[in-house]
C-alpha positions as CSV (number, residue, x, y, z in Angstrom):
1,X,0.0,0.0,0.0
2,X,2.8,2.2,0.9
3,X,4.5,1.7,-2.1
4,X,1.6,2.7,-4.0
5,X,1.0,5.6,-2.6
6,X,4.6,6.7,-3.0
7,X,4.6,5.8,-6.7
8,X,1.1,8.3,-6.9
9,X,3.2,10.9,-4.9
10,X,6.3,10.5,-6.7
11,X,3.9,10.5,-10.5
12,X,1.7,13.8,-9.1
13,X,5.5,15.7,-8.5
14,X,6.7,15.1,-11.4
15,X,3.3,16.3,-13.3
16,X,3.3,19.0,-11.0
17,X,7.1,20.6,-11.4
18,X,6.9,21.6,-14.9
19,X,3.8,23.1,-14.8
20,X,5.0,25.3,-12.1
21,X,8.6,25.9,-13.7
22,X,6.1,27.6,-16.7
23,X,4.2,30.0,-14.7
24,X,5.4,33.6,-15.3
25,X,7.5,35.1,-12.6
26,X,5.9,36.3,-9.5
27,X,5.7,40.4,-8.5
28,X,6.3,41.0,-5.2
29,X,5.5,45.0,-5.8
30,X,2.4,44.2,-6.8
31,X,2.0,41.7,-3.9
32,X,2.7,44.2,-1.4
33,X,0.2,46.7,-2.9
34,X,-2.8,44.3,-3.0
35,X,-2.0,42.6,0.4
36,X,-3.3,43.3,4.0
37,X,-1.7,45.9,5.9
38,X,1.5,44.5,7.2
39,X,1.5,41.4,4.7
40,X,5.1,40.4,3.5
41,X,6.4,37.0,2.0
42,X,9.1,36.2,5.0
43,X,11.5,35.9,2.1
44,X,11.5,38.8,0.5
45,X,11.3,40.5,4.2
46,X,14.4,38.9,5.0
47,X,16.4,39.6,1.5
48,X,15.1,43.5,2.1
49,X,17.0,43.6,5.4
50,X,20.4,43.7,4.5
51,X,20.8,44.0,1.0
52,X,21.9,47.5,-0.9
53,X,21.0,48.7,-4.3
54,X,23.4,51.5,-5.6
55,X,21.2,54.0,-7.7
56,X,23.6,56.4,-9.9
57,X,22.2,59.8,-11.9
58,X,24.1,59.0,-15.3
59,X,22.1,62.1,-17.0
60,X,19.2,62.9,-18.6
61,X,17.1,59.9,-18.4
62,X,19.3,57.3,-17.7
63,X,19.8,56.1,-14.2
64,X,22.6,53.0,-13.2
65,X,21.3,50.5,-10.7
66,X,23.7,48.3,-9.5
67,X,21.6,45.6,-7.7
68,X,23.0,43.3,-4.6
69,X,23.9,40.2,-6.5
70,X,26.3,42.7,-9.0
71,X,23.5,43.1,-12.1
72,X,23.8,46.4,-13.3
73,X,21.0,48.5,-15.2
74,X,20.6,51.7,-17.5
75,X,17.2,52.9,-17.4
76,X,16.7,54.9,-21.1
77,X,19.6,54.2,-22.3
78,X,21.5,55.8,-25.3
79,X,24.7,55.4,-25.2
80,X,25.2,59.0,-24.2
81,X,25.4,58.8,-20.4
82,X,27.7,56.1,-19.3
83,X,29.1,55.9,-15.4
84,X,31.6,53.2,-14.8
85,X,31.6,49.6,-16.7
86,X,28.7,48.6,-19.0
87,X,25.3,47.7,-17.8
88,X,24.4,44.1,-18.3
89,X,20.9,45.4,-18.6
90,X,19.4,48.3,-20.6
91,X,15.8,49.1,-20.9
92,X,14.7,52.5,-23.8
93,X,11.8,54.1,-24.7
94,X,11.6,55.4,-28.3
95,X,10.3,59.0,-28.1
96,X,13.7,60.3,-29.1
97,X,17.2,59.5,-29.9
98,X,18.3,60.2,-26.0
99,X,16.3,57.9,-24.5
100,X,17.2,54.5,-27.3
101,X,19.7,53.3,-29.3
102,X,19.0,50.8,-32.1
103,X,22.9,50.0,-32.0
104,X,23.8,49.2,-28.7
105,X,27.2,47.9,-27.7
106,X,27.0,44.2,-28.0
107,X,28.7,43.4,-25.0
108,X,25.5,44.6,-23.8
109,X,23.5,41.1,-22.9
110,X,20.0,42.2,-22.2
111,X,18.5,44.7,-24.4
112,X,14.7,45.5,-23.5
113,X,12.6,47.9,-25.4
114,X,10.3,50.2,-24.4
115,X,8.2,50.0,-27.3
116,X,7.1,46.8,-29.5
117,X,6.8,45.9,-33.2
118,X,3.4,45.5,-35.2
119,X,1.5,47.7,-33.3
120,X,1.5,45.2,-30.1
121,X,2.6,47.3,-26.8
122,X,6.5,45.7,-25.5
123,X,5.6,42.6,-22.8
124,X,8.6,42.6,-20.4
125,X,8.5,40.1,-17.4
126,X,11.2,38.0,-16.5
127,X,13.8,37.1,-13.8
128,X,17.5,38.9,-14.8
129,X,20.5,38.0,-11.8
130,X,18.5,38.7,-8.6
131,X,16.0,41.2,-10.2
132,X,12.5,41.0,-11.5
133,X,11.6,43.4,-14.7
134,X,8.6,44.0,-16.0
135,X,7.1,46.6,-17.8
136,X,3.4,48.9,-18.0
137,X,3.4,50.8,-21.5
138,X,1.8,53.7,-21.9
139,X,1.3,55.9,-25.2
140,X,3.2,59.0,-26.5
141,X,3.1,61.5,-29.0
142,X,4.6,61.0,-32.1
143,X,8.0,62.1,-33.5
144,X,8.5,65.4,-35.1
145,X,8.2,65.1,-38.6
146,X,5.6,61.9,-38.6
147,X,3.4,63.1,-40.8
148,X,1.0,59.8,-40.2
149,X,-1.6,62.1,-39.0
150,X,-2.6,60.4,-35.2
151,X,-1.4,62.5,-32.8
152,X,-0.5,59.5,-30.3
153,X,1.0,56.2,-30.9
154,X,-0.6,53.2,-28.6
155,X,1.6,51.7,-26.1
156,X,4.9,53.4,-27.8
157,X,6.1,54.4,-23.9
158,X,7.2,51.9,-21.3
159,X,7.1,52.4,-17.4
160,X,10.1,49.8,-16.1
161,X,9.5,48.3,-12.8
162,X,12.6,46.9,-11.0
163,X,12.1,44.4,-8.2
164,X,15.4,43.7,-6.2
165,X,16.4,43.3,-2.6
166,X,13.1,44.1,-1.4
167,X,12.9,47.6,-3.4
168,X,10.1,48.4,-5.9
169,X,11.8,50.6,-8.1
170,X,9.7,52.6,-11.0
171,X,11.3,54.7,-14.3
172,X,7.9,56.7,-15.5
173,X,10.3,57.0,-18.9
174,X,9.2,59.5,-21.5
175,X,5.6,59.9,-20.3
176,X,3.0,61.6,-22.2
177,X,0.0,61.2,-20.5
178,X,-1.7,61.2,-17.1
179,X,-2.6,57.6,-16.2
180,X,-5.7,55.8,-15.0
181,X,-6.6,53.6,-12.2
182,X,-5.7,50.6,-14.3
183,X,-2.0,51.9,-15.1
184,X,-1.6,52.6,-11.5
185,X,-2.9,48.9,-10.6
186,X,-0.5,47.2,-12.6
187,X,2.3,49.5,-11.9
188,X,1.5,48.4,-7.7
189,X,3.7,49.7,-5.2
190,X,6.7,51.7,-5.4
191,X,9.4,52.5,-2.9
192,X,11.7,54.9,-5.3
193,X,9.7,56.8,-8.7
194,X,11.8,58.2,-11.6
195,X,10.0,61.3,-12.6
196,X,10.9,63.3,-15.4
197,X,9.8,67.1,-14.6
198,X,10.7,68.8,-17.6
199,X,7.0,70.3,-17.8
200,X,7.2,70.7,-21.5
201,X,8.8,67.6,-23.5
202,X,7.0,65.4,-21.0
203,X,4.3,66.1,-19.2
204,X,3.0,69.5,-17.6
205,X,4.2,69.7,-14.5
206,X,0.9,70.0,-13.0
207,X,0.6,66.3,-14.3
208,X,3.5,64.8,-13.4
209,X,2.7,66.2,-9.8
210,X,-0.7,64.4,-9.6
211,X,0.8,61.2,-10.3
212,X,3.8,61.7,-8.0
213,X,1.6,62.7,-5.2
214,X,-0.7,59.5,-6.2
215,X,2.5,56.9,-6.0
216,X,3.2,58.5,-3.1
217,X,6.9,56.8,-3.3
218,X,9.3,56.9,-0.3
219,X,12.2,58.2,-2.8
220,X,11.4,60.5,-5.8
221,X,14.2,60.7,-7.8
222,X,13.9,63.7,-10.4
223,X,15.4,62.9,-14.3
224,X,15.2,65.1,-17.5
225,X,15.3,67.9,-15.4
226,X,17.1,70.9,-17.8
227,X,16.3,73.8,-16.6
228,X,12.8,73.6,-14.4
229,X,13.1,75.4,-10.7
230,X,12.9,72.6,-9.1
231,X,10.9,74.6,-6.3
232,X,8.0,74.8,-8.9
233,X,8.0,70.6,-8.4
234,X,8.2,70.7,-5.1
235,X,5.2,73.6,-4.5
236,X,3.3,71.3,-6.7
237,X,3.5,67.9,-5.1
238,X,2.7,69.2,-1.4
239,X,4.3,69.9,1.5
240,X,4.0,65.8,2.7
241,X,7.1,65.6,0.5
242,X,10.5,67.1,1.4
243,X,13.7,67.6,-0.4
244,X,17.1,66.4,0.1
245,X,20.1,68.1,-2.0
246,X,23.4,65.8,-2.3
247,X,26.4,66.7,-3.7
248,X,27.2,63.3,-4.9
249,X,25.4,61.5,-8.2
250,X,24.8,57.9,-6.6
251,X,22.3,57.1,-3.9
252,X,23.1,54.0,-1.7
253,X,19.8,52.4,-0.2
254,X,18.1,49.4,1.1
255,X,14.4,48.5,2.4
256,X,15.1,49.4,6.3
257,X,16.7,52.4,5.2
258,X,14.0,54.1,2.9
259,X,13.3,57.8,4.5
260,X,10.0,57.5,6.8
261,X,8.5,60.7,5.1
262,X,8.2,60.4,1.2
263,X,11.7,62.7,-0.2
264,X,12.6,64.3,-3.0
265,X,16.4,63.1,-3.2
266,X,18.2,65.3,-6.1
267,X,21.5,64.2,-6.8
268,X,23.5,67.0,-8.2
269,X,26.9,65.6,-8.8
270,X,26.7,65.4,-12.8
């Protein structure tokens, strides 16, 4: 009888494993945001409590993040802003020639685009080193000189979620457009937002305040910033938010040490 019911358990495992090695990776970000107050997989509690992610202001758009297990990642990346080694990941949005490259250096392993082919929006999710991607397009307007006569192309923008060491880590990209409850839903929680304030190429700043205040982030780190007074951001987004000015361009930063009021962290060493 044993024996029987061994074989049964042993047959049901091995029916069972592959089906579960071909589900999609899991989001703990979007966990978090739909869970109970205080809800937490124990793992992902414990990896938060002493790992480090290094965040580094390359420029423009493009951010470094140089995760715990030594992946590093260049959010909009053209080639133009580089800090240190290459990235082994770099993720672009196509709204211009600052935020892509169709020619990236091909030491480069992982190349993920912002924007897909055929009219289908990009579909990022998947497991790189010790961080989960994924993406939540969005649309922007089109390209000077596209004479194709819509003003918007569907899905051409992508907001880049980074999972790692406990950190939910958002990259708004070349955003066009305020977004809905649905965009925030799949986009979950985030601990650190890359906003671009601009308030012209972008978004008004009025709208990129709304959403700011609506993620409500522990860290917002500003990007594309050129020349807007940054106390025109900061008059905008309400005084639950304050400011911290450092001299240096890279941001060192783990889950227990995430400020306990949301921040505006601008790192000025460029």
């Amino acid at each position: 009888m044993w024996r029987l019911v061994s074989a049964a358990l042993a047959l049901f495992g091995a029916t069972l494993s592959p089906a579960l090695a071909q589900q999609p990776p899991r989001s703990e970000c979007l966990a978090m945001a739909n869970a109970a107050p205080r809800a937490m997989p124990v793992a992902f509690r414990q990896v938060a409590a002493t790992a480090e992610v290094e965040i580094t202001y390359a420029g423009h758009s493009t951010y470094f993040i140089d995760t715990p297990g030594g992946l590093r990642i260049a959010t909009d990346y053209s080639g133009a802003y580089q800090v240190g080694r290459l990235p082994d990941v770099v993720t672009m949005n196509r709204a211009h020639s600052t935020h892509y490259t169709l020619f990236p250096d091909k030491r480069i392993p992982h190349v993920l685009h912002g924007w897909g082919e055929d009219g289908k929006p990009a579909v990022v999710s998947e497991r790189i080193g010790d961080t989960f991607i994924r993406n939540v397009t969005t649309d922007i307007r089109r390209y000077f000189g596209d004479d194709s006569g819509a003003d918007m192309i569907r899905d051409g923008n992508s907001i880049f979620i980074f999972e790692v060491a406990g950190l939910c880590i958002g990259h708004l990209g070349h955003l066009h457009h305020k977004l809905d409850d649905s965009h925030f839903a799949e986009i979950g929680r985030l601990d650190i937002v890359m906003v671009p304030i601009d308030g012209t190429y972008t978004m008004s700043l009025d709208g990129v305040s709304e959403i700011t205040k609506r993620l409500r982030a522990s860290v917002v780190l500003p990007m594309h910033r050129f020349a807007t007074p940054l106390d025109d951001f900061m008059r905008r987004i309400g005084q639950q938010f304050e400011i911290d000015r450092r001299t240096e361009r890279s941001l060192r930063i783990s889950r227990d040490t995430l400020p306990s009021t949301p921040t505006v962290i601008i790192l000025e060493g460029v």
